[in-house]
N, C-alpha and C positions, 0 to 999 in steps of 0.2 A: 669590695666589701665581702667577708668571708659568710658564707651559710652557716645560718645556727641552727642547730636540731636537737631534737627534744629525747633525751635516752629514756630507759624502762624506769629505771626511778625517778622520773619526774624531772631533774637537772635539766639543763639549758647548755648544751657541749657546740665546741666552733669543726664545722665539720673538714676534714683533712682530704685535700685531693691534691693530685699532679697539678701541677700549673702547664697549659698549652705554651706560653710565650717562655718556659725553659730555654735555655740557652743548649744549645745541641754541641756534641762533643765532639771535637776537630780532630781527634787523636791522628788519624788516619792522616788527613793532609798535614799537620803537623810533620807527621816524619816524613811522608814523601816530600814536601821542601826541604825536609833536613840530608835525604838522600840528594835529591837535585841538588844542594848547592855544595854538598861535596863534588859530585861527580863533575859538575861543572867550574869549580875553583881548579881543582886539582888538574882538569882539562886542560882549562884556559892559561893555568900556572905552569905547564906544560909546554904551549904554544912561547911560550915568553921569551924563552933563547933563542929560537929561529928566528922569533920577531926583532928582538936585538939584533942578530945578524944579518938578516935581510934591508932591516933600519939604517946599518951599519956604512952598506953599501949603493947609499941611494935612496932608501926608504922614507927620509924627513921625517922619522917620529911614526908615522900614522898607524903601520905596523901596532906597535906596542901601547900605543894609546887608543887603539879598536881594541885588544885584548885587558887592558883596564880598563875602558869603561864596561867590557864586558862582566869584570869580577864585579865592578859595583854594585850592577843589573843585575847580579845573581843575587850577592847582598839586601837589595832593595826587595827582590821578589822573594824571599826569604819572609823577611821583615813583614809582609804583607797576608802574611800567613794566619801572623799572630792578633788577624784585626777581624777574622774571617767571621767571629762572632756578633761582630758586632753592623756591618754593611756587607755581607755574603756575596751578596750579588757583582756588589761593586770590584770588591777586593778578588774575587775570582777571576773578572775579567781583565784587573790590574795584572795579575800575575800568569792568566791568557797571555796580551801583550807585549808582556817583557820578556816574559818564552820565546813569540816569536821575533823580536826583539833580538833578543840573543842567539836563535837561530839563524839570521840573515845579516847580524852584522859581524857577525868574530868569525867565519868562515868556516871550517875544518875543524876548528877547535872549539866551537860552541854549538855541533849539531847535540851533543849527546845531554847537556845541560839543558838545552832550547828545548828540546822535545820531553824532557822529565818537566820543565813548570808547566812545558801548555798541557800534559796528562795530567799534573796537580791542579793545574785548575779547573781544568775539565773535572777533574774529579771533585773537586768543592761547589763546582756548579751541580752536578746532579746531584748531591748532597744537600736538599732542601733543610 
Protein backbone atom coordinates (compact mmCIF):
# COMPACT_ATOMS: atom_id res chain seq x y z
CA UNK A 1 0.00 0.00 0.00
CA UNK A 2 1.49 3.41 -1.06
CA UNK A 3 1.97 6.28 1.79
CA UNK A 4 -0.20 9.18 1.63
CA UNK A 5 1.02 12.59 2.76
CA UNK A 6 -0.37 15.60 3.36
CA UNK A 7 1.18 18.72 1.06
CA UNK A 8 1.20 22.55 2.24
CA UNK A 9 -2.11 23.23 0.61
CA UNK A 10 -3.90 20.86 2.42
CA UNK A 11 -4.26 17.96 -0.51
CA UNK A 12 -3.85 14.45 0.28
CA UNK A 13 -0.74 13.39 -2.42
CA UNK A 14 0.52 9.36 -2.79
CA UNK A 15 4.11 9.70 -1.80
CA UNK A 16 6.78 8.46 -4.49
CA UNK A 17 9.93 6.30 -3.43
CA UNK A 18 12.41 3.77 -5.01
CA UNK A 19 11.04 0.33 -4.54
CA UNK A 20 13.74 -1.96 -2.50
CA UNK A 21 12.48 -5.38 -4.41
CA UNK A 22 13.55 -3.40 -8.10
CA UNK A 23 14.78 -5.77 -10.20
CA UNK A 24 18.75 -5.02 -10.52
CA UNK A 25 20.35 -4.48 -13.86
CA UNK A 26 22.27 -7.59 -15.52
CA UNK A 27 23.91 -5.50 -18.05
CA UNK A 28 27.33 -6.63 -17.02
CA UNK A 29 26.75 -10.43 -16.98
CA UNK A 30 24.58 -10.08 -19.75
CA UNK A 31 27.46 -9.32 -22.06
CA UNK A 32 30.11 -11.42 -20.30
CA UNK A 33 27.85 -14.51 -21.36
CA UNK A 34 27.57 -12.95 -24.68
CA UNK A 35 31.53 -12.68 -24.82
CA UNK A 36 31.77 -16.45 -23.33
CA UNK A 37 29.67 -17.98 -25.62
CA UNK A 38 31.40 -16.44 -28.47
CA UNK A 39 34.81 -17.18 -27.35
CA UNK A 40 33.81 -20.66 -26.63
CA UNK A 41 31.56 -21.50 -30.00
CA UNK A 42 34.16 -20.27 -32.12
CA UNK A 43 36.69 -22.43 -29.71
CA UNK A 44 35.02 -25.46 -29.74
CA UNK A 45 33.99 -24.77 -33.63
CA UNK A 46 37.46 -24.82 -34.07
CA UNK A 47 38.15 -28.21 -32.33
CA UNK A 48 35.54 -29.77 -34.88
CA UNK A 49 37.99 -30.78 -37.80
CA UNK A 50 40.64 -32.53 -35.57
CA UNK A 51 37.81 -34.06 -33.94
CA UNK A 52 36.51 -35.32 -37.36
CA UNK A 53 39.80 -36.64 -38.06
CA UNK A 54 40.84 -38.12 -35.09
CA UNK A 55 36.98 -39.70 -35.31
CA UNK A 56 37.98 -40.75 -38.59
CA UNK A 57 40.60 -42.88 -37.53
CA UNK A 58 39.23 -44.88 -34.76
CA UNK A 59 37.49 -42.32 -32.66
CA UNK A 60 33.75 -43.93 -32.82
CA UNK A 61 32.08 -40.55 -32.86
CA UNK A 62 33.03 -39.51 -29.20
CA UNK A 63 35.55 -36.93 -30.32
CA UNK A 64 32.87 -34.66 -32.00
CA UNK A 65 29.99 -35.47 -30.02
CA UNK A 66 32.22 -34.13 -26.50
CA UNK A 67 32.63 -30.92 -28.74
CA UNK A 68 28.84 -30.62 -29.55
CA UNK A 69 27.42 -31.25 -26.57
CA UNK A 70 30.07 -28.86 -25.63
CA UNK A 71 28.51 -25.86 -28.06
CA UNK A 72 25.13 -26.85 -26.54
CA UNK A 73 26.43 -26.13 -22.91
CA UNK A 74 27.62 -23.02 -24.05
CA UNK A 75 24.19 -22.33 -25.57
CA UNK A 76 22.34 -23.30 -22.47
CA UNK A 77 24.67 -21.38 -20.10
CA UNK A 78 24.11 -18.48 -22.36
CA UNK A 79 20.52 -18.88 -22.12
CA UNK A 80 20.68 -18.86 -18.34
CA UNK A 81 21.73 -15.58 -18.21
CA UNK A 82 18.79 -14.09 -19.28
CA UNK A 83 16.82 -15.63 -15.96
CA UNK A 84 19.47 -14.00 -13.68
CA UNK A 85 16.61 -11.64 -12.57
CA UNK A 86 14.47 -13.59 -11.72
CA UNK A 87 16.28 -16.89 -9.36
CA UNK A 88 19.92 -15.01 -9.05
CA UNK A 89 21.23 -17.30 -6.91
CA UNK A 90 20.09 -20.37 -8.62
CA UNK A 91 20.90 -19.48 -12.29
CA UNK A 92 24.44 -18.23 -11.17
CA UNK A 93 25.33 -21.55 -9.99
CA UNK A 94 23.54 -23.05 -13.12
CA UNK A 95 25.95 -21.34 -15.24
CA UNK A 96 28.89 -21.88 -12.25
CA UNK A 97 28.45 -25.66 -13.34
CA UNK A 98 28.20 -25.70 -16.97
CA UNK A 99 31.56 -23.66 -16.89
CA UNK A 100 33.05 -26.18 -15.32
CA UNK A 101 31.10 -28.47 -17.18
CA UNK A 102 32.72 -27.26 -20.12
CA UNK A 103 35.87 -26.96 -18.74
CA UNK A 104 36.42 -30.73 -18.05
CA UNK A 105 34.64 -32.25 -20.75
CA UNK A 106 35.79 -30.66 -24.33
CA UNK A 107 39.37 -30.72 -23.28
CA UNK A 108 41.73 -28.21 -25.04
CA UNK A 109 39.13 -26.54 -26.71
CA UNK A 110 36.77 -25.68 -23.94
CA UNK A 111 39.35 -24.32 -21.33
CA UNK A 112 38.84 -20.71 -22.56
CA UNK A 113 34.96 -20.79 -22.71
CA UNK A 114 34.75 -22.86 -19.24
CA UNK A 115 36.68 -20.47 -17.41
CA UNK A 116 34.69 -17.00 -18.97
CA UNK A 117 30.94 -18.84 -17.61
CA UNK A 118 32.58 -19.87 -14.24
CA UNK A 119 33.95 -15.88 -13.98
CA UNK A 120 30.19 -14.98 -15.32
CA UNK A 121 28.90 -16.60 -12.77
CA UNK A 122 30.92 -15.71 -10.22
CA UNK A 123 30.41 -12.49 -11.24
CA UNK A 124 26.34 -12.55 -11.03
CA UNK A 125 26.85 -14.26 -7.62
CA UNK A 126 28.60 -11.24 -5.96
CA UNK A 127 26.14 -9.28 -7.81
CA UNK A 128 23.41 -9.24 -5.07
Amino acid sequence: MSKRIKGADGQTYKMVSPSDNEARKRTIEIVLSVVSVIVSVISLASGLGAAAFVDAFGGGGIYTGKLVLGILLSILAFSFAFFLNKKHTLFSWAIIVVGIILLLLCGDFGIAGGIMFIITGIIALIRK
